[in-house]
C-alpha positions as CSV (number, residue, x, y, z in Angstrom):
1,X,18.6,-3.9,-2.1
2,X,15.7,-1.9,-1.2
3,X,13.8,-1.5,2.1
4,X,10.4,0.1,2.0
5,X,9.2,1.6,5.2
6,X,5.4,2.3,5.7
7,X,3.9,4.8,8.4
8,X,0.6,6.1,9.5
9,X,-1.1,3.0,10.4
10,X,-3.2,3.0,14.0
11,X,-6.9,3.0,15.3
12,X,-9.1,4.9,13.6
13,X,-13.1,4.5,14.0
14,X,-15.6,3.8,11.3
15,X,-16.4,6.5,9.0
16,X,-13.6,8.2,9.1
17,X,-10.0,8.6,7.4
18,X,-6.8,7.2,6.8
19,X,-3.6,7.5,4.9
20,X,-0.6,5.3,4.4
21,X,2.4,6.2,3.5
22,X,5.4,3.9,1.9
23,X,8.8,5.2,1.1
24,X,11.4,3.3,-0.8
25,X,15.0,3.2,0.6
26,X,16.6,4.2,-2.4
27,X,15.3,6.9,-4.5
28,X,17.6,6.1,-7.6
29,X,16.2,3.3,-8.4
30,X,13.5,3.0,-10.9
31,X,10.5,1.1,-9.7
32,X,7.8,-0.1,-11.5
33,X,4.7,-1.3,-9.6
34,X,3.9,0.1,-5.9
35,X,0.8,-1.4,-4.2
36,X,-0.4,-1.9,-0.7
37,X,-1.5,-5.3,-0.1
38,X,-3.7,-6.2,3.7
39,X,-3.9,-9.8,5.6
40,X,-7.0,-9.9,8.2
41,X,-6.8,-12.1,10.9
42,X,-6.9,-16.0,9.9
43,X,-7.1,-15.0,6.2
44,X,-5.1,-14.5,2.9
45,X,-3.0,-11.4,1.8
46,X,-5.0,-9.7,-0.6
47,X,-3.9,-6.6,-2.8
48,X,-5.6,-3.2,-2.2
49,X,-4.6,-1.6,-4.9
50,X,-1.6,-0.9,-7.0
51,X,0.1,2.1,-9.1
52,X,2.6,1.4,-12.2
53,X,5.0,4.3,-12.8
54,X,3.2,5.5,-14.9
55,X,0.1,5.8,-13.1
56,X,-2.2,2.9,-14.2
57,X,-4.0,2.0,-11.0
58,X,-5.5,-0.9,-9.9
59,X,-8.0,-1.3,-6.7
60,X,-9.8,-4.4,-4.6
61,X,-13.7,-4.6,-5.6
62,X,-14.0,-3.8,-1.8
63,X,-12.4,-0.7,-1.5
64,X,-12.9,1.0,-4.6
65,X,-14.3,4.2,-4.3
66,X,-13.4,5.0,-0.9
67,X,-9.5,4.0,-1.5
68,X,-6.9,6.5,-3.5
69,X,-3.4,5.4,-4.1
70,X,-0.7,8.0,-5.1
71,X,2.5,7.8,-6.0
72,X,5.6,9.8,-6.4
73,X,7.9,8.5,-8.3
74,X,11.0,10.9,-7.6
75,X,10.8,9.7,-3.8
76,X,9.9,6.2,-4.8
77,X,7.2,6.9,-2.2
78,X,3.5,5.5,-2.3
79,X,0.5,7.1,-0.5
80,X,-2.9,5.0,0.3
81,X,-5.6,7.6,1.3
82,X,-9.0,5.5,3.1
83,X,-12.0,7.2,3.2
84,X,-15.4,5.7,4.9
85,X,-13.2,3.0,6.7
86,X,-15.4,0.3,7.9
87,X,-14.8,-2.5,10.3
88,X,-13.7,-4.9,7.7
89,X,-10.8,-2.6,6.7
90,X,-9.4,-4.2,10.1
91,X,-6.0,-5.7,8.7
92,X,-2.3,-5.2,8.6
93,X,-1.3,-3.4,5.8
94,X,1.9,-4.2,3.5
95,X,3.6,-2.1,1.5
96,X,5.0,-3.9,-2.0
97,X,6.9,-2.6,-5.0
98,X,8.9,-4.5,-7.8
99,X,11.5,-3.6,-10.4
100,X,12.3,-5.5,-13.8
101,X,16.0,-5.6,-14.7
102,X,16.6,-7.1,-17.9
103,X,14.5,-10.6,-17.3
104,X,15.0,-10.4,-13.4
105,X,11.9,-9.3,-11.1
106,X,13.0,-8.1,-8.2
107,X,9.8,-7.8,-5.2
108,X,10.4,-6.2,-2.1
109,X,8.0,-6.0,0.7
110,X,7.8,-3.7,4.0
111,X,7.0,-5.0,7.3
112,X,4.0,-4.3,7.8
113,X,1.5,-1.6,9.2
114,X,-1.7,-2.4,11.2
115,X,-4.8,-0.4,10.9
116,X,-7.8,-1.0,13.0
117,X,-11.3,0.4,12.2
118,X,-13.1,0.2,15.6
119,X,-15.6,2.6,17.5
């Protein structure tokens, strides 16, 4: 089992800077895909962006070019850094990483970390 525990969420005003943090419970295990996924108020979960193990990375129309996500894998910790947040960025953000075992995916989510963009 494998709990992932984000930080560094809070209020933050537009323009500015933010960075997430997400560390995996177990450092032994191998994981595969780390992303950070956000759910706004009355809408859907949407990914943000995502990092394999390898460092393939994947990023939201919306936020690319102001978002970097980082990994490292010997922590099993991913990092979000927000630049030029805007109001929109409002949400709660989730942490999510998945490991293959043979023909098993395993997904594991954190609880949750809410970031507010407000002046």
């Amino acid at each position: 089992q494998v709990q992932l525990v984000e930080s560094g969420g809070g209020l933050v005003q537009p323009g500015k800077s933010l960075t997430l943090s997400c560390a995996a419970s177990r450092s032994d295990l191998s994981i595969n895909t780390m992303g950070w996924y956000r759910q706004a108020p009355g809408k859907e979960r949407e990914l943000v962006a995502s990092i394999t193990s390898d460092g393939s990375t994947n990023y939201a129309d919306s936020v690319k070019g102001r978002v970097t996500i980082s990994r490292d894998n010997a922590k099993n910790t991913v990092y979000l850094q927000m630049n030029s947040l805007k109001p929109e960025d409002t949400a709660v953000y989730y942490c999510n990483a998945n490991r293959i075992v043979g023909f098993t995916l395993y997904n594991y989510w954190g609880q949750g970390t809410p970031v507010t963009v407000s002046s």
